[in-house]
N, C-alpha and C positions, 0 to 999 in steps of 0.2 A: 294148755290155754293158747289159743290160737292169738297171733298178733296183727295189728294192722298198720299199715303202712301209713305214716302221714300225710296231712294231705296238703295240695301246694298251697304255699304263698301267694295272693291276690293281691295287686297294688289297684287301689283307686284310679280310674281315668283320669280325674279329675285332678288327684295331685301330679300326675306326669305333665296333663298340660301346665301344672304351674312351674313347673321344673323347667321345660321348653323354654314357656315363654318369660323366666325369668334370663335363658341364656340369650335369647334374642335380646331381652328389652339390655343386658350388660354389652351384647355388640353394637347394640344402637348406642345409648353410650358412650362406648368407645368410640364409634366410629364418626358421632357426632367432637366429642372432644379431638378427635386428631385433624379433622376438618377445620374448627375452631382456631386448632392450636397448630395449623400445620407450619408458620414459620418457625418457632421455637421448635416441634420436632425434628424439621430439617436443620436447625442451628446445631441442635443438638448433638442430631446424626454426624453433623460436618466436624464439630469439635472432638467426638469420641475418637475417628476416623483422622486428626490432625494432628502431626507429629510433628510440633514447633522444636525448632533449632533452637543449641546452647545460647545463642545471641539473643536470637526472639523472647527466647525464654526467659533472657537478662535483663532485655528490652520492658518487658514486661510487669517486671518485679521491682526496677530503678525504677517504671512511670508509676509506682504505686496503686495497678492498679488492683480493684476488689475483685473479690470471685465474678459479679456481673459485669465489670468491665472489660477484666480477662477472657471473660464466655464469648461476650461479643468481638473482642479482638480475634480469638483464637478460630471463631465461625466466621471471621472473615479470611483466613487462612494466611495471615501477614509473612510476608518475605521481605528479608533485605538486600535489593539489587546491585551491583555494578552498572555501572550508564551505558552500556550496550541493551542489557537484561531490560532495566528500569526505561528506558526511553522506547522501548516497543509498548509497555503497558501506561506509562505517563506522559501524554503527547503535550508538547510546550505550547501555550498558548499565546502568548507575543513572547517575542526578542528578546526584551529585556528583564524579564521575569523568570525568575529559576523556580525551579520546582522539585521540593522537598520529598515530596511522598503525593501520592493518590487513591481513593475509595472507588474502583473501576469495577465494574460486575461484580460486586457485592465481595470482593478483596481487594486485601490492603497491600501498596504497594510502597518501598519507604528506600530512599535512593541512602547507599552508603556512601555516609561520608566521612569521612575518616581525617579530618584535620584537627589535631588535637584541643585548638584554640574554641572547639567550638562543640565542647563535650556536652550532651545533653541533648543535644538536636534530633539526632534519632529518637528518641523517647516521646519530646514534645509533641515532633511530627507523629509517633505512633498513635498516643493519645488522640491527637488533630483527625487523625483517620480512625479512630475507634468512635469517636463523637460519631463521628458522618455513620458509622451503621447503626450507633444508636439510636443518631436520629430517622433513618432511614426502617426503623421496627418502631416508632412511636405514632399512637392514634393521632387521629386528626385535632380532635376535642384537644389533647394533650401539649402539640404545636402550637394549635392556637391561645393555650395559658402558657404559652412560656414565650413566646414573641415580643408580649409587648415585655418582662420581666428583663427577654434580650437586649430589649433597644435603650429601655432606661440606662442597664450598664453599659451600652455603646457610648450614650451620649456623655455620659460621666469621665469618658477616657478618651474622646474621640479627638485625635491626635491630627497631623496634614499625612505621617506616614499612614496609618490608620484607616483614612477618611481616602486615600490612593489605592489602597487594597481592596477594601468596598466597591471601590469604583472600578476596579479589574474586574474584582467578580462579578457586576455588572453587566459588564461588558461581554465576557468571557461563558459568564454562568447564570443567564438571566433566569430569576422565578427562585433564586437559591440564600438567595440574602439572610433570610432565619436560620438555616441550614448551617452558612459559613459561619455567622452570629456567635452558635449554638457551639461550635470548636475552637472559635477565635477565645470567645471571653471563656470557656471554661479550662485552655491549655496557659494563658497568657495573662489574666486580671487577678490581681489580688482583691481582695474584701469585699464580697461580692454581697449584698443583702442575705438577710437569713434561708428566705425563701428559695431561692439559687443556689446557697448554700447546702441546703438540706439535700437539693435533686442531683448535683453533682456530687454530693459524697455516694450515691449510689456506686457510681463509677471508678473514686478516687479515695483510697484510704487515706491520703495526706496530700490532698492537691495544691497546695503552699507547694511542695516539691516539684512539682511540675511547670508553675509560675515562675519558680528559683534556678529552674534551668532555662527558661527561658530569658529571665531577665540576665542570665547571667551571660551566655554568648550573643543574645543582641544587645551588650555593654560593649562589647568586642570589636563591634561593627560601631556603636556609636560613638566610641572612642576616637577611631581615625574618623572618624566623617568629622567627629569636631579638630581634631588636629590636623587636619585638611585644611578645613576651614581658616584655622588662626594664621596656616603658614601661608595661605592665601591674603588673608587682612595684610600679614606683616611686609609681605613680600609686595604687595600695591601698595605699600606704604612706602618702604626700600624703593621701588621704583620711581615714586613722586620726588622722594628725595635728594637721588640720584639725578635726575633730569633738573630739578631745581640747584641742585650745588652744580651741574655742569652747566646750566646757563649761564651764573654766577660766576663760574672760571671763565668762561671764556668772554664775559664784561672785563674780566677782571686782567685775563691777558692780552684783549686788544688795547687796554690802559698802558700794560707795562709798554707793548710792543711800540704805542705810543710816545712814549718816555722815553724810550730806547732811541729811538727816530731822530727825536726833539734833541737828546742830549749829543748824538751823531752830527747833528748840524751843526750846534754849537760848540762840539769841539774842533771843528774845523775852520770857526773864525772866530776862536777864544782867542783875545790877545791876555798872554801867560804874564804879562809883565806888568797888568793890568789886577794889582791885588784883590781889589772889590769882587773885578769882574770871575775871580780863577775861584773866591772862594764863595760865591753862589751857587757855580757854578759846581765844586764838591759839596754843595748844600745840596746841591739835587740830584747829584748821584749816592749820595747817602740815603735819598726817598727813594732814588729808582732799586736801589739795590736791597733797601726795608721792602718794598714792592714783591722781589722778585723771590724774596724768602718767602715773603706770603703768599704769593704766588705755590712756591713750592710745596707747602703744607697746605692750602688750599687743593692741590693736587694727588698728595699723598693722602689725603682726607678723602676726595672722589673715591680713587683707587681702593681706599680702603672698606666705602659703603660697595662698591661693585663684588668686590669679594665675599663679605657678608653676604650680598647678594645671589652670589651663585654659590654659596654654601648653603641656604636656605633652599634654594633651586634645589641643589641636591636633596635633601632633608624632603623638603614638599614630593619629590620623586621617589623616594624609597617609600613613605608611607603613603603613597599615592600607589606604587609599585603593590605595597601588602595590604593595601583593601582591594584593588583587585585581585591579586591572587586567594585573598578570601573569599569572596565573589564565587571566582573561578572553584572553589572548592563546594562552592551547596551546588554547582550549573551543572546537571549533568550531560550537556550539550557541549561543555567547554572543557579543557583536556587543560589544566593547571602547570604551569612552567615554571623552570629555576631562575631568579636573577641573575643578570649579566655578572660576571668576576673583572 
């Protein structure tokens, strides 16, 4: 029996063109979603490709923040500088404003500071600059429902420090005031509305923690600014005092010097044999000389507010001394110095 050979396989035209065009219509697709989505893809790309440091990485985990907070931190590529590093990338903008960290082409830059008193700062600042890319990938629609939600919690906390920084970023960063708003109050307010609440836990697994380091080393700085203050009060007080009890002595010893004069005279035409006259006469060197003790504790009394005085002096200088050197320690413009021995 002879055999015959099978014959070919035919596929439909019909179904090939659906095969095609079902891979075109998944590149279009594609190609529209990565269009769509091209900042998250590049975020993306940036974070896969980012190999955050043991610090950064510390940084990140102490500011509490979430997997989306981390994402955006870590696609902003954050580094911790030294003040040579850090002052090419965060350029100071007045005098007397130091500057913590910055959000510069789309990375984070966060000056080290390393004074123990002021543990937390790197964190807050990190957070502070994590804000700024976030808000820098949010829609417009989006800005504009969280602005005014900003300004209610400004006005609820708006302080003269507060209401000064506002006014720098003004000045400094005009068109940015929602912007800075949006980092201020979610790095540094506690109890924020629910609403607020809800949008920054995006960001923050326990953002109490990040408010608790902040209030904690700007206590640090509020402390001496108030113990400034007092030894300021006390010390124009000491000095009122001082001027007024040396008025007072020196009423007090052109009197004696007086006394002294008056009794000089009349001991050179006391007649001694003249009872009445001799014992008046020790009547009022009994005054002059009750005088001149008072006089003398009158003196030892000045002497003694003057000293209090330059002891305070001192005191008002040493904590006048360590809020500058505080100071000196967030400035990365300013090179921190030992107190004189």
């Amino acid at each position: 029996m002879e055999s015959s050979s099978p014959s070919p396989m035919k596929t439909s035209g019909f179904a090939s063109h659906l095969v095609g065009f079902g891979i075109m219509a998944v590149f279009a697709l594609t190609a529209g979603w990565l269009i769509l989505n091209r900042e998250y893809v590049v975020d993306q790309l940036t974070v896969w490709q980012y190999q955050p440091s043991t610090e950064v990485q510390s940084i990140a985990t102490r500011a509490s923040l979430t997997d989306q907070g981390r994402f955006y931190f870590y696609a902003s590529q954050p580094q911790v500088d030294e003040a040579s590093t850090f002052n090419d990338q965060c350029k100071k903008q007045e005098e007397q404003s130091a500057i913590l960290g910055c959000y510069a082409t789309r990375r984070i830059y966060i000056y080290n500071v390393t004074n123990d008193q002021l543990d937390g700062i790197k964190e807050v600042t990190a957070a502070h600059e994590m804000l700024h890319a976030a808000w820098d990938r949010l829609s417009d629609s989006e800005k504009e429902r969280l602005t005014p939600l900003l300004e209610t919690a400004y006005t609820k906390v708006e302080n003269d420090e507060l209401k000064e920084r506002m006014a720098y970023y003004a000045r400094t960063q005009p068109g940015e005031r929602s912007n800075e708003l949006h980092s201020i109050i979610g790095t540094e307010v506690g109890a924020l509305g629910s609403e607020l609440e809800q949008y920054y836990a995006q960001y923050f697994s326990n953002r109490a923690q990040i408010v608790a380091f902040h209030q904690k080393y700007q206590q640090v700085f509020n402390d001496l600014d108030a113990r400034i203050k007092a030894l300021q009060a006390e010390l124009d007080q000491l000095d009122a005092t001082v001027k007024q009890r040396l008025a007072a002595y020196d009423t007090q010893r052109a009197q004696v010097e007086q006394m002294s004069n008056s009794l000089n005279a009349q001991a050179n035409s006391l007649d001694r044999t003249n009872a009445a006259a001799v014992n008046a006469y020790n009547a009022q060197v009994r005054q002059f000389n009750a005088a001149v003790t008072a006089l003398k504790a009158d003196y030892a009394a000045v002497n003694q507010l003057v000293a209090d005085y330059n002891q305070k002096v001192v005191e008002y200088n040493s904590v006048a001394f360590s809020r500058s050197s505080l100071q000196k320690s967030i400035d990365s413009s300013q090179t921190p110095v030992a107190p004189a021995i």
